[in-house]
N, C-alpha and C positions, 0 to 999 in steps of 0.2 A: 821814117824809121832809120835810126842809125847803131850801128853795133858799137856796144861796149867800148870803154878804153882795152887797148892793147893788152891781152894776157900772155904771161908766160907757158901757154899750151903746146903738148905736143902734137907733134907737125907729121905728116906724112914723108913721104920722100921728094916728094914736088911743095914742098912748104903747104899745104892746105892742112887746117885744121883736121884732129882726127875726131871722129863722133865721140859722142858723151859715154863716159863711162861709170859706172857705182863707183871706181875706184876714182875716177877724174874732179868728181864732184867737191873734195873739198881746196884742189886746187882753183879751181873757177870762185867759189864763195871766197877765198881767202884774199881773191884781187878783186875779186866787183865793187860794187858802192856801197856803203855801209847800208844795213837796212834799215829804215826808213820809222822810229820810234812814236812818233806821236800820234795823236786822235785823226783817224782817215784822211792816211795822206795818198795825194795820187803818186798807180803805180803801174807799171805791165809786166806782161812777162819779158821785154827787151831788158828788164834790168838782170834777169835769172838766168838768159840762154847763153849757150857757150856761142864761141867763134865760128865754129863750124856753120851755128845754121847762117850767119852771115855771107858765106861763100856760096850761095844758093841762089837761083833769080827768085823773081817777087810771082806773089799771084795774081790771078786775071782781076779782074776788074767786073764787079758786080750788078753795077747801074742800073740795066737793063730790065732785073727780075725784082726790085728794089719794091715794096708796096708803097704807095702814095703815104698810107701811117706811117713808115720807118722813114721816109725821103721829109716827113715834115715835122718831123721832131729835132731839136733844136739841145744844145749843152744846159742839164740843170744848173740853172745862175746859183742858185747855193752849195750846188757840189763843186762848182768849177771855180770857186772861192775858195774852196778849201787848201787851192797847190798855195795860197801865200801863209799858211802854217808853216811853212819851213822855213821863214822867215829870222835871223834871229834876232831876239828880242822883241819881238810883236806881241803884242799887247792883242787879243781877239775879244773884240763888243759884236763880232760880225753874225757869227752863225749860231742857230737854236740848240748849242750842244749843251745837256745839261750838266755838272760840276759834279763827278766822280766822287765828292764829298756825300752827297744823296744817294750812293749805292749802296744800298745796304748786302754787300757783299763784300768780304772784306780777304776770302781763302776759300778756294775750290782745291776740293782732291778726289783724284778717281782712282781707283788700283786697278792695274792692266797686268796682261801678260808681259813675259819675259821670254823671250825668242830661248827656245825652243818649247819651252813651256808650256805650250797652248791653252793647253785642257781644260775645264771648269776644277777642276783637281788638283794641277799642277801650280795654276794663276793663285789658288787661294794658299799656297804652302811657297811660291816662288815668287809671284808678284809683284810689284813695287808699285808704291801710289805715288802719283803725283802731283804735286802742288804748284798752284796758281795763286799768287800772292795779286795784290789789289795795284800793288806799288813796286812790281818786278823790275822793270824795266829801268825804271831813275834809280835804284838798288845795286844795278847792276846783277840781275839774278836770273835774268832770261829774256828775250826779245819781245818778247809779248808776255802780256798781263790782264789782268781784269779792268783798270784802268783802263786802257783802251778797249778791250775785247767788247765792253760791257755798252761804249758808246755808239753813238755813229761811225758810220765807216763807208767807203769807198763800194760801187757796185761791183767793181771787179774782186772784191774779196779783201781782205786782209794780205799786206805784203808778205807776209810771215808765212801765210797756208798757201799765199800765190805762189812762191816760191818751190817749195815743195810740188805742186801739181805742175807746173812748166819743167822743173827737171825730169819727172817722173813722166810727162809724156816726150821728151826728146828720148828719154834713155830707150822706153817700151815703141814709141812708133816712129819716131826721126823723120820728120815729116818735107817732106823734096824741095820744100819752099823756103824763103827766108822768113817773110813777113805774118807768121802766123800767131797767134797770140790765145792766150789763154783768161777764161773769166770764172770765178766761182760764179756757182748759180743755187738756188735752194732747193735744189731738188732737177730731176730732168722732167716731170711734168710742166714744173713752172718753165723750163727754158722750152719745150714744144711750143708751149701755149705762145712765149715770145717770138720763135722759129717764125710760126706760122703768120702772126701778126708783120713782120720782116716783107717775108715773102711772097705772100696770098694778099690777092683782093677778093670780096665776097662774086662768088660767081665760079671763080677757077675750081678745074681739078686739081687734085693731087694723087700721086700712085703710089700704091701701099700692096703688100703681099695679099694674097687673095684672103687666110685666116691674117688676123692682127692683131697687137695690144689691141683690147676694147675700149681701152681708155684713152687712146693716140687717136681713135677714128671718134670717141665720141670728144672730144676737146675739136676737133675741127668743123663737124659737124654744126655744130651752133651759130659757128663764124661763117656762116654763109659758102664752107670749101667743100666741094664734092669730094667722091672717093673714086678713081676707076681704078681697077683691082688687076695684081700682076700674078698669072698662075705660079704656083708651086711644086715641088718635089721633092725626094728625101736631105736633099741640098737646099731647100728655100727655093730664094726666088729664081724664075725661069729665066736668061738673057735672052732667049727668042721671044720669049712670051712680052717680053718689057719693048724689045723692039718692033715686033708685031703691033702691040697696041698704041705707040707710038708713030708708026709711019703708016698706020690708017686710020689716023685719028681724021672725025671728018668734022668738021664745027659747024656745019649746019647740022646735026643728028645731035649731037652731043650740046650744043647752044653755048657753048663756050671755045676759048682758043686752047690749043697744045696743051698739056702741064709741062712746066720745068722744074718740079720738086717729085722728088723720089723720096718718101719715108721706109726704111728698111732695119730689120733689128735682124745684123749678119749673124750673130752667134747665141745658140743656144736658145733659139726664135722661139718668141710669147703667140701662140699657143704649143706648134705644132713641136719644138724643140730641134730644130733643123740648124745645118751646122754649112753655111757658104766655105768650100775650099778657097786657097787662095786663087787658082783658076779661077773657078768662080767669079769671086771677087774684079777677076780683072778684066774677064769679060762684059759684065754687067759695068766697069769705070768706062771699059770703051762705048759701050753704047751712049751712057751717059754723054761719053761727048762729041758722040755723033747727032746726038738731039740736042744738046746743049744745056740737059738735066744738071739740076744741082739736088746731093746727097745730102740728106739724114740721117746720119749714121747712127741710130739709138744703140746703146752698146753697154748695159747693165749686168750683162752674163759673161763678159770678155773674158773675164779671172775664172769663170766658173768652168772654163773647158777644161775636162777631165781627160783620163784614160783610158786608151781603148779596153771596151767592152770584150773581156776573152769567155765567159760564157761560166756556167753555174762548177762545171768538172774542171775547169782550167783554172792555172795560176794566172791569179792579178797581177800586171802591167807593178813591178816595182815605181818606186816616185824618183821624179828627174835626181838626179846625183847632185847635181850644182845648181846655181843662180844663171847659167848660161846657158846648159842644156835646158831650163829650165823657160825661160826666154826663146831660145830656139824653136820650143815645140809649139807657141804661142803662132794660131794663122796671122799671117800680117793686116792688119786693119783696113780697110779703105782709107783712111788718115796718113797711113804710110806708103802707100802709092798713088797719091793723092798731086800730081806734079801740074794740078790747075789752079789747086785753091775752091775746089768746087763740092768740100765736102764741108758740113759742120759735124762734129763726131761732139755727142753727148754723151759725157761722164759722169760713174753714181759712185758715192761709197755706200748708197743703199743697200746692194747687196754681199759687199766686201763685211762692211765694217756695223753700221747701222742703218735701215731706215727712217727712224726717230728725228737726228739730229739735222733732215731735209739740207744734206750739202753736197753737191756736187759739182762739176763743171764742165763746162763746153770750149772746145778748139777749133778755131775758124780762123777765114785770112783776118790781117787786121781791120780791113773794110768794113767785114760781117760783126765782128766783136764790136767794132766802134757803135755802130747803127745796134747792134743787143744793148749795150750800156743804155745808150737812151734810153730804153724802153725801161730800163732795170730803175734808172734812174727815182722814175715818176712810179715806179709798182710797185716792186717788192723790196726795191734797193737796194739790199745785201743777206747773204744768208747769216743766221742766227751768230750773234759773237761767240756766246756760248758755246757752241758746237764748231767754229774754226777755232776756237782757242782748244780744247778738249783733244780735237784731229791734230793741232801744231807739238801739243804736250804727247803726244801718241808717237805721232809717225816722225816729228822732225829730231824732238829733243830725246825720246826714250828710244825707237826702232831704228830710226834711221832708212835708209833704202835697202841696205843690205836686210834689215828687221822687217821691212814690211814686205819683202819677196820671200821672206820664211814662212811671212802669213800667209802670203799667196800660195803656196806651195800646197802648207798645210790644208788651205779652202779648198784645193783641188783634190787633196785625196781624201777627204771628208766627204765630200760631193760625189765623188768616184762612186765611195763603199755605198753611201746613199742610193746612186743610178741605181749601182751590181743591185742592192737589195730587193728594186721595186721592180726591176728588167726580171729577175729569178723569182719573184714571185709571180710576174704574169705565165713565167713559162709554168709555172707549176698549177695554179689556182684556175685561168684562164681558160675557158673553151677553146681549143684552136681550130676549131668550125667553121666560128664566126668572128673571132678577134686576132688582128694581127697587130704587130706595130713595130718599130727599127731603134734600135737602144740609141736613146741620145747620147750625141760627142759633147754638149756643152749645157750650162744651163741650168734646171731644175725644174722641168717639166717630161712627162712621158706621155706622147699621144698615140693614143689607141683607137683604130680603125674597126669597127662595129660591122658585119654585113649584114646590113638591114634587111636585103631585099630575101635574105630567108626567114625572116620570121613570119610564121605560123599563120598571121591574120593579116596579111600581106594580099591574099587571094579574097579575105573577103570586105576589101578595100580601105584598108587602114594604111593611110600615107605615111609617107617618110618622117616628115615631122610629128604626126601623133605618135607614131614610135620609140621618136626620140623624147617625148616628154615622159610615157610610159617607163621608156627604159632607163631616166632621169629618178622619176618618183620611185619605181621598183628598187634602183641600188640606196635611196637616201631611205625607206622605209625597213630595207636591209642594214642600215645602219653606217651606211656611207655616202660623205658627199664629194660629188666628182662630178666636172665642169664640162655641162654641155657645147660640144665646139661649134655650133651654129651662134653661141654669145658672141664670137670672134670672127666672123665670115664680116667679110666687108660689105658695104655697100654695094649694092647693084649682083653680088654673085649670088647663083642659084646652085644647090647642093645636088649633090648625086651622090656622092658617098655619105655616113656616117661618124664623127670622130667623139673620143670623151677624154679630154684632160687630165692626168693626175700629176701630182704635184708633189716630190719627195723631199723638199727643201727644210721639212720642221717637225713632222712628225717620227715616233722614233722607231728604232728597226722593226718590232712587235709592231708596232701600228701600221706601218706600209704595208708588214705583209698581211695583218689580217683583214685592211682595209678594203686589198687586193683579192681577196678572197670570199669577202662579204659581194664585191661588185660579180666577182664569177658567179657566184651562187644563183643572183639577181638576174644576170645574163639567164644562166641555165632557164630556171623557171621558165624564164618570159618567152624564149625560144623555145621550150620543154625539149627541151634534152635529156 
């Protein structure tokens, strides 16, 4: 890897590069290398990053934890074809790309918001559509077009939306290292699935929060990867708890050796909605490398950390004043204190912008990202053109960074009023008998703590889990469905408490609360209260 030609950036007082800034950015663009026009051409994020991160040392070196799959995979001979497109004047008989003449696409247009517009309200009276001509590009009309969008392309994404995610993780997490690099992926299921393949052979453990995405534990499961579970708290995962099961790991009991993958979702945690301080966080990096763990950073709710919870009689937490206070109040990532290279931190716009358009991406040393492309190479290749072109015409050409941190802004105090509504209706609807639970800081989940062991039929021996199906079928016959947390317990853990899931990410304020109110009602009965 090598840094950029020479730019005219400003410098510190010791000549070192200063970090990236919203406002730096179109000095860096207006000296780097032209970007890169034709049908999938190879690219990384060293063509996007400023000088700064060049003045960094490098990360460790991976080898070691490498799966036999990822160690024997080899450069796609027809992707690795593709760098002599830049050729000029080449003539290509070479590669299967079909002739842009056959796309019967000829103008995409979408209509977006307008910073500060947000609303469904605002967008359709302020709006602006934007168009994607077939032929933008040799037009001279925009960097990207349906012409290429629409063809083959590169696994690392399109240079165009590359672009944008490699600025846009220097700015938010400025990661300690130099050689770190950035890949679109189609989603962060599909990059787990690759993660894993990476890293696991069939047999290993892997450590996961004691509750878990259900979908993170059941994608590993298949692959022959165990689960051993790290306890929790109103903070997520425990750092004693992670080193405890770590330095008594015994391989004869367990039939396998140590795990060196830690899967962990720090902010606004799938189920339980638990929120890692940065403390936190840094204790739980040092363990890691005291064992020699390598992180999972799944990180879908990142944008979704809200406002502190001031309670149903209190004024709401006004919204950050600026773009920097506004970054400020953001916990630092694992990514960003990260001065080993021993994290891969997966990216969504799934829950930013859409789920639909399955595009997001992953930041790893360039070692990790190299050995991911293999795999992207031969699977799923690249995510949908359609949907980086659509993200490039959004975020690059219409918001800009400064536009899409308004969006952010606005998600977080949407998301707020949403918490405040579903938090003040538990205080209200809620038995506080038997239901407690702690207002989530991130996310879009509230988990509610159940005390099972008073209910009613409890004495004439009705376990924990028949209660929990009970108390399941009572709230959905009641006329609401709310997600049993034993779905989410990992592998191997045995339950003593109770929890049930609610979700305030979609439904609208009338429905949270009367949602919340049908499950109290359910509660009561069942308890007879």
């Amino acid at each position: 890897m090598s840094p950029p030609a020479a730019l005219d950036v400003e410098t510190n007082g010791n000549g070192v590069p200063k970090p990236l800034t919203v406002d730096g950015i179109a000095a860096v663009r207006a000296q780097s290398a032209k970007m890169p026009g034709g049908v999938a051409p190879a690219t990384s994020s060293d063509q996007f990053k400023s000088p700064a991160c060049y003045t960094k040392p490098k990360a460790k070196r991976w080898d070691h934890i490498l799966s036999l799959e990822a160690k024997s995979r080899g450069v796609s001979t027809l992707k690795g074809a593709a760098k002599y497109l830049k050729n000029p004047g080449l003539i290509s008989l070479g590669g299967g790309l079909p002739s842009p003449e056959y796309f019967p696409f000829e103008e995409l247009s979408v209509k977006v918001p307008t910073p500060p517009g947000f609303s469904p309200e605002e967008t359709s009276q302020s709006g602006v559509s934007l168009v994607a001509g077939k032929h933008d590009i040799r037009e001279e009309k925009s960097l990207y077009d349906l012409e290429v969008s629409l063809n083959y392309g590169q696994s690392t994404g399109s240079p165009q939306l590359l672009r944008f995610v490699t600025e846009h993780t220097e700015l938010i997490h400025n990661p300690p290292y130099s050689d770190w690099q950035c890949s679109l992926t189609p989603g962060s299921t599909y990059a787990w699935d690759t993660a894993l393949r990476l890293l696991c052979e069939r047999g290993d453990y892997i450590l996961m929060e004691e509750y878990t995405f259900s979908s993170a534990q059941e994608t590993a499961l298949p692959l022959g990867v165990r689960v051993a579970h790290v306890k929790m708290d109103e903070q997520g995962l425990l750092p004693g708890s992670l080193d405890d099961v770590m330095s008594n790991w015994d391989v004869t009991a367990r039939g396998a050796r140590k795990p060196h993958v830690l899967y962990t979702i720090p902010t606004g945690q799938n189920p339980t909605g638990a929120t890692q301080s940065i403390e936190r966080r840094k204790e739980i990096y040092k363990i890691a490398q005291k064992h020699e763990l390598y992180i999972i950073e799944d990180e879908p709710y990142y944008f979704l950390q809200m406002q502190p919870y001031t309670g149903a009689d209190s004024e709401p937490v006004p919204p950050p004043a600026n773009h920097d206070e506004f970054l400020k109040s953001l916990i630092p990532s694992y990514l960003s204190i990260d001065v080993d290279g021993r994290v891969l931190r997966m990216e969504s716009f799934s829950k930013v912008l859409t789920p639909g358009a399955r595009t997001g991406w992953i930041i790893a040393s360039e070692q990790i990202v190299e050995r991911f492309l293999r795999n992207t190479e031969v699977s799923a290749q690249h995510p949908s053109g359609i949907s980086q072109l659509i993200f490039f015409k959004l975020l690059d050409e219409h918001w800009g960074h400064t536009g899409y941190l308004d969006w952010l802004i606005n998600l977080r105090m949407q998301y707020t009023s949403r918490r405040d509504i579903m938090v003040q209706a538990c205080e209200k609807h809620l038995p506080g008998e038997i239901a407690s639970w702690i207002a989530p800081a991130a996310g879009m989940f509230h988990w509610i703590e159940v005390d099972w062991k008073k209910h009613p039929e409890l004495a004439s021996g009705k376990t924990r889990d028949s209660i929990e199906e009970t108390l399941f079928h009572a709230a959905v016959d009641n006329g609401v469905l709310i997600s049993r947390g034993s779905w989410f317990k990992a592998a191997g853990r045995t339950e003593d408490k109770m929890f049930f899931r609610a979700t305030f990410a979609a439904a609208s304020e009338e429905n949270i609360t009367e949602a919340i109110r049908r499950f109290g009602d359910a509660l009561r009965v069942e308890f007879k209260l």
